[in-house]
C-alpha positions, 0 to 999 in steps of 0.5 A, a space after each residue: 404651725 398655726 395658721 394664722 390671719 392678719 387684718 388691717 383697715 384701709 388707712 394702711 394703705 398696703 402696698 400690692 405685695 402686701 395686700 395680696 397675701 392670702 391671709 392678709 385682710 382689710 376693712 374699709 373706712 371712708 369719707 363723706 362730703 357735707 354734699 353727700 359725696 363719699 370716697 371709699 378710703 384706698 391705696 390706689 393713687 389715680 383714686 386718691 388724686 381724685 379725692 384730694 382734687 375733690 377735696 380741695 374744691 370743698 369749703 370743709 373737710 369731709 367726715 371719716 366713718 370707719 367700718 360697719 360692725 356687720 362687715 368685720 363679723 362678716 370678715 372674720 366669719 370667712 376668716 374661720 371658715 377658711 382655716 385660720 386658728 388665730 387671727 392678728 388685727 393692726 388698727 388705726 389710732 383709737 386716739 382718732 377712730 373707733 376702728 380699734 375699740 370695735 375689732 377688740 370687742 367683736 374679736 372677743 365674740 369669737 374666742 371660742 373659735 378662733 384665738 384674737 389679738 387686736 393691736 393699736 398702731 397707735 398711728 396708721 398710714 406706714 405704720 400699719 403697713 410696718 408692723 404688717 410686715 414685721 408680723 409677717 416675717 414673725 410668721 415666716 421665722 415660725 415665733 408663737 402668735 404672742 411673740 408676735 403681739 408683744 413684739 409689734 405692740 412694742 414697736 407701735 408704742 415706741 414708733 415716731 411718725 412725723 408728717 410735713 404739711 405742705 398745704 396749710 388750708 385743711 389745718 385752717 378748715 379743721 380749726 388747728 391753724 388760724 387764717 392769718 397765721 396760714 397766710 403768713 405762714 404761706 408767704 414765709 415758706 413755713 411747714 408745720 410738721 405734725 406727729 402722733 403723740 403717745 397716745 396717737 393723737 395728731 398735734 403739732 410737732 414743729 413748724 419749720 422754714 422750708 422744706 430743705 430744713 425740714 428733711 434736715 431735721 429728720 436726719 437729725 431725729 432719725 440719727 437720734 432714733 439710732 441712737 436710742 436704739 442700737 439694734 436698729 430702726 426701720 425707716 419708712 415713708 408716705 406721701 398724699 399724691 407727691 411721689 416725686 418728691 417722696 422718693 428724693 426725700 428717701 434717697 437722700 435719707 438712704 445717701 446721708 445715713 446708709 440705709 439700704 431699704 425704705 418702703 414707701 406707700 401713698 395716704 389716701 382719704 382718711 388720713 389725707 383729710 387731716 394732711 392734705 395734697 403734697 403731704 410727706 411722712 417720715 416713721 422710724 419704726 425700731 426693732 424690737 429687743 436687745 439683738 439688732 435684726 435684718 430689715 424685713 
C-alpha cells in the first residue's frame, strides 16, 4: 500500500479528529490589520472569537496572505523525509487565494521524489474538511492515489456551498453591499445568502426574510441535491463563533430529511473576513458515481 500524505491549508478548519492523523498536514494563512495587528488564521474557537471581536472594532477588513512558499518546501521536505511516496494536497479556492496555484507549482519540484496531486476545493471551510475525509476513507478502502483525485475533484466541482449572512457590515466594508441597503436590509430582517460559484468565487446567491425562511430554503436545495444525485450526498456545516444556532440548524435538517450524520466545524479569519460574526453554512457534498455509498 502506498503511503501517502494529505495536506490542507488553515481554511479548513478540521476538526481535532482530523487534524491529528499522522499524515495529515496544514499550512497556514492569516490575517493583517491596517494597524498592523495580525491573526494566524485557526480552528480554535476561544481564538477565532477573539478575531471576530477584534474584527468588529475595525473600520476595514483586514488583508489574508496565504502561506510562504519556504514553509510548504519546508512541509513537504519532512513529508519525504518521513516515508510518504505520494502526497494529496486540497486547497482553498484559487478563485480567491494563491494557496492552490503555489502547492501545484512546488509539488511539481518534487516529482521526482514523491508522486503529487494538488485539488482546487473550488471552496473551503467544510469542504476542505469533506474531501479530507472522503480522501481518507478512499486510503482506508486501499483505492490507488488517482481514484482518490478523480474522485474529490469531482465531488469539489459538483459540491454546493451556501453561506447565511447575519451581520451585513463586512458586506458593506468589502464593497458588496451599499450602506443604505444594509440598513434597510437590518430593519427588514433580511439575510443575504452568499455561495461559491463554479469557479469558486463568493457572490450573492439569494437574499431572504429571516432566518426561519433561509433553513426552509436549504431544505429545499438539499431535497433538490438528492435528487439530482440518487447515490447520495454528504451534508455539512459551519458556522463563525455561533454554535448553538449551528447545531439546531443541523438537527432540524437531520429531523426534516432523516439524515443521520452532519460534521460541523467552526470558520476562522480568513473566511470570517468575508462572513462575518454569526455567519451559518450549509455544503452538500455528493458521492461520487453510479453506487449510493455509506457517509464517512
Amino acid at each position: 500500500m502506498v503511503k501517502t500524505a494529505i495536506i490542507v491549508d488553515s481554511t479548513a478548519y478540521l476538526n481535532q479528529e482530523i487534524a491529528t492523523l499522522p499524515n495529515v498536514f496544514q499550512v497556514d494563512l492569516s490575517i493583517i490589520f491596517d494597524d498592523g495587528k495580525t491573526f494566524k488564521d485557526m480552528a480554535n474557537i476561544d481564538e477565532q472569537a477573539q478575531f471576530y471581536k477584534y474584527m468588529e472594532q475595525s473600520k476595514q477588513l483586514p488583508k489574508s496572505s496565504q502561506p510562504h512558499p519556504g514553509e510548504y518546501y519546508k512541509l513537504m521536505d519532512e513529508i519525504v523525509e518521513q516515508g510518504f511516496q505520494s502526497v494529496i494536497a486540497i486547497h482553498l479556492s484559487s478563485s480567491i487565494s494563491g494557496t492552490y496555484a503555489m502547492a501545484k507549482s512546488i509539488l511539481s519540484e518534487y516529482q521526482d521524489r514523491i508522486e503529487g496531486h494538488a485539488v482546487d476545493s473550488k471552496s473551503s471551510c467544510i469542504v476542505i474538511e469533506g474531501l479530507t475525509r472522503i480522501a481518507l476513507k478512499g486510503l482506508e478502502d486501499q483505492k490507488s492515489i488517482q481514484e482518490i483525485v478523480t474522485e474529490i475533484t469531482w465531488q469539489a466541482n459538483h459540491t454546493q456551498v451556501y453561506f447565511m449572512v447575519e451581520d451585513l457590515d463586512n458586506l458593506v466594508k468589502g464593497g458588496r453591499l451599499n450602506p443604505r441597503l444594509a440598513t434597510l436590509g437590518q430593519l427588514l430582517k433580511i439575510r443575504p445568502v452568499l455561495h461559491f460559484n463554479e469557479e469558486g468565487g463568493i457572490v450573492l446567491f439569494e437574499k431572504i426574510r429571516t432566518n426561519k425562511k433561509v433553513y426552509a430554503r436549504w431544505i429545499q436545495l438539499i431535497q433538490e441535491a438528492m435528487a439530482t444525485y440518487p447515490q447520495g450526498v454528504h451534508v455539512m456545516m459551519t458556522h463563525a463563533d455561533t454554535i448553538e444556532e449551528a447545531s439546531m440548524v443541523a438537527s432540524l435538517i437531520k429531523s426534516e430529511l432523516g439524515i443521520s450524520c452532519i460534521h460541523t466545524n467552526s470558520i476562522g479569519p480568513v473566511i470570517g473576513t468575508h462572513t462575518g460574526k454569526d455567519c451559518i453554512g450549509l455544503a452538500i457534498i455528493p458521492n461520487y458515481g453510479e453506487n449510493k455509498v455509506n457517509n464517512y
